[in-house]
C-alpha positions, 0 to 999 in steps of 0.5 A: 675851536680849531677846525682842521681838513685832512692835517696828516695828509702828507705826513711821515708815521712820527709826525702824525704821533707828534701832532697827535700830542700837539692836538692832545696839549690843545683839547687838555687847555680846553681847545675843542678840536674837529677834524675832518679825515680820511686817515682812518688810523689816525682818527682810531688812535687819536680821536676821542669821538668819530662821525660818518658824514653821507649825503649832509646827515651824520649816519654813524657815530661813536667812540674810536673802539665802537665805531670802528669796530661796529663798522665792517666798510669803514674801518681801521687796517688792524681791526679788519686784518684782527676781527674775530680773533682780537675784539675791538682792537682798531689799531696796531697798538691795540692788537700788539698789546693783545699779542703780550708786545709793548708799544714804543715811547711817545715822542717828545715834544720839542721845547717851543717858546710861548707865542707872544705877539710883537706890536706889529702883529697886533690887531689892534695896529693900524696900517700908515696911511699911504703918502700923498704923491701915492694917492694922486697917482693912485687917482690919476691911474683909475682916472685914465683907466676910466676914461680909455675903458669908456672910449674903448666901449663907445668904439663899437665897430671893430671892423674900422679897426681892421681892414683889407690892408692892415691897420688902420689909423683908429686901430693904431690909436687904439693900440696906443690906448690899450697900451696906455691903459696897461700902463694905467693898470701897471702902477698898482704892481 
């Protein structure tokens, strides 16, 4: 199951028809597809089923033409601008070959090799263990981390960090700390 949010967003007329194709190779291997749109043209063309989702529960569903062109607020451009004059055509094509037109080309596909997975990739793969000097600085920093964040919580007067002259001597100390545990922390990156 593919599950896909908003995947026209963004994109150009031709490439929406090119993953519409993509989508159909998908459902036609056996892939079942559900997007979640706001591209109503899109799902008028392309989808075999449409849903309306309000408040958690599903107040209206049914196929591109039947829900599309039972709905008066949420529906496709062509079957507001055709209603009445055109019945249950809910996109351009449809209204183009009511009008006697013909609908250009389906775009091609572009040739793309089969996906195989390189050794690599595979899940099966396990990452190589971290060397041993990288584990015992790894060690060393949560360590020293630790124990300046413990120090740090057990100096609980602030106020002797500070006074009326500046800094202090243990607000010095504490810089010098807080420094350290940075640098602690800076190891990872």
């Amino acid at each position: 199951m593919l599950l896909l949010d908003e995947p026209t967003k963004g994109l150009d007329a031709h490439f929406k028809r090119l993953l519409a194709k993509i989508l159909g190779r998908l459902t036609q291997s056996g892939v079942s597809v559900v997007t979640v749109t706001h591209d109503l043209e899109f799902a008028a063309a392309y989808a075999d089923r449409c849903a309306l989702f309000f408040d958690g529960s599903i107040v209206s569903q049914g196929t591109p033409t039947r829900f599309f062109s039972d709905n008066s607020f949420y529906t496709s451009s062509a079957n507001r601008i055709s209603r009445g004059i055109v019945a249950d055509a809910v996109t351009a094509e449809d209204v183009i070959l009511a009008c006697g037109g013909t609908l250009p080309p389906e775009p091609e596909l572009p040739d793309v090799p089969e996906y195989t997975r390189t050794a690599e990739q595979s899940p099966d793969k396990k990452p190589e263990p971290l060397p041993l000097h990288r584990k015992i600085i790894a060690l060393l920093s949560l360590a020293s981390a630790l124990t300046i964040f413990v120090y740090a919580v057990c100096t609980a007067d602030l106020s002797a960090l500070v006074n009326a002259e500046g800094i202090t001597k243990l607000g010095l100390s504490s810089v010098k700390l807080y420094a350290a545990l940075i640098a602690s922390l800076l190891v990872f990156m």
